[in-house]
N, C-alpha and C positions, 0 to 999 in steps of 0.2 A: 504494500500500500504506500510506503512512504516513498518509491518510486515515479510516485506520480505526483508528488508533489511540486517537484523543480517544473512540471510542464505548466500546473495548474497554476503557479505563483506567476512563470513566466506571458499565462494567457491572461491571468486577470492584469499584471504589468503592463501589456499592448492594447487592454482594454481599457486601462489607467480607471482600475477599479483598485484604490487605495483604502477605503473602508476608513479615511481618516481625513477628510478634507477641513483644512482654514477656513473654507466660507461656512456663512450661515446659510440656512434655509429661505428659500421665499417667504413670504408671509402667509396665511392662509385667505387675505382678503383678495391678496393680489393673484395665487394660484386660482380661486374659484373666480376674478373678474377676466383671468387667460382662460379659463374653458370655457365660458360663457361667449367670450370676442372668438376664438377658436372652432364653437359648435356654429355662431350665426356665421361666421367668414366663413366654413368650412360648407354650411349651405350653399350661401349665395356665389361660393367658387363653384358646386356642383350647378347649380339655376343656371349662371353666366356659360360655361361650359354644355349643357346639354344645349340651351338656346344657338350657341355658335355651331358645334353639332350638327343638328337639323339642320340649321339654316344651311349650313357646307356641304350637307349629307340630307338633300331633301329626303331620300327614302329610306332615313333613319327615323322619322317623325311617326310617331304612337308605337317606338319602341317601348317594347314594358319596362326595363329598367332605367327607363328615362322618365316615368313617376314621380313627381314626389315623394308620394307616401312610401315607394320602395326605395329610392337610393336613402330615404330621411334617416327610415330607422335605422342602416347600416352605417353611414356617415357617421350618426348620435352615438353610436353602438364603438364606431373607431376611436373618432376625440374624446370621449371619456377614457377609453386606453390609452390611449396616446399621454394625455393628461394627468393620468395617474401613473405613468410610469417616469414624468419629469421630477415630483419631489422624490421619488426612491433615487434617481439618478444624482440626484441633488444632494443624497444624503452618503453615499457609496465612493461617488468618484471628485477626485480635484478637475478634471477634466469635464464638469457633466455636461456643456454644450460639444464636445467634439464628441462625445460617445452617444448623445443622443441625437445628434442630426448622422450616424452611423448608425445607426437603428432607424431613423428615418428611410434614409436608404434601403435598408436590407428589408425592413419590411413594406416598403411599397413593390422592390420584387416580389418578394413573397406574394403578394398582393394579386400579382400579376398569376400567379398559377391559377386562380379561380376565373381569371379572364381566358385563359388558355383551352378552363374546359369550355368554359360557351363557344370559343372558335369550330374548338373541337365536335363538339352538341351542332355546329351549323349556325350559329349565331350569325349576322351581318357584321362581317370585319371591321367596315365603319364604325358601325356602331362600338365594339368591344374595343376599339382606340379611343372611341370619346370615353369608356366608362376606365381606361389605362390613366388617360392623362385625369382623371378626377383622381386618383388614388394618388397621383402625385400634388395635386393640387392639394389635398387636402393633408397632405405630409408637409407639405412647406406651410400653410395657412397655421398648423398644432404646432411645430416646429417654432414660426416667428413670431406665436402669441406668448408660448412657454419661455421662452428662452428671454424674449425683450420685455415682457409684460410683466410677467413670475423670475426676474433674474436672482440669482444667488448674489446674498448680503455679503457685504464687507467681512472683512477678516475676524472669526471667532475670538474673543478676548479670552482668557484662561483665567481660574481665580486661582 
């Protein structure tokens, strides 16, 4: 077992998961006013985006995941994740905006594989590029609420 310690130290190292950061935490008023700016930006970046969509892709217009009420509750369903994985970040890493706009990333790929089965289902390829680039829209909207809105405080004093 203690074998795999040197890889596990050296991966949380590259992940600059120090489990001991100088900063403080955001505040709690200001993380719940970045998921609120987060969850409406993260909409009206899906609304903006399907609208450009259709209009580019006339006969993507009454695609079903182009709804409201369907991209809403998945979008609602992300930024709260999203959201709630910035103060854990906040509280693990010195680093936590390079690791969490790296999680950004990786999971808007990730992202991308439930787009790959609708391709795959037959889906209108247009369409499953406008609902790609939403996954990324809405990785950068959680990303620059969290990060700018909910920033980590000033340097911990020690008593």
């Amino acid at each position: 077992m203690r074998a795999e310690t040197p890889l596990i130290d050296r991966t949380l190292a590259i992940a600059r998961v120090d489990w001991s950061p100088s900063h403080r935490q955001p505040s709690v008023a200001r993380l719940a006013s970045a998921t609120v700016i987060a969850m409406l930006g993260s909409l009206a970046a899906d609304a903006i985006l399907v609208a450009i969509g259709t209009h580019i892709f006339p006969g993507t217009a009454g695609y079903e995941h182009f709804r409201f009420d369907d991209y809403a509750k998945l979008t609602i369903i992300g930024v709260l994740g999203g959201a709630a994985g910035w103060p854990v970040l906040t509280h693990i890493s010195s680093a936590p905006r390079w690791v969490y706009g790296w999680l950004m990333v990786l999971i808007s790929l990730a992202l991308f594989l439930p787009d790959a089965w609708l391709l795959v289902r037959g889906q209108p390829p247009r369409a499953v590029v406008v609902l790609m680039a939403m996954h990324v829209a809405i990785a950068v909207v959680i990303y620059c609420a969290m990060v700018f809105v909910a920033p980590v405080r000033g340097i911990r004093r020690r008593r």
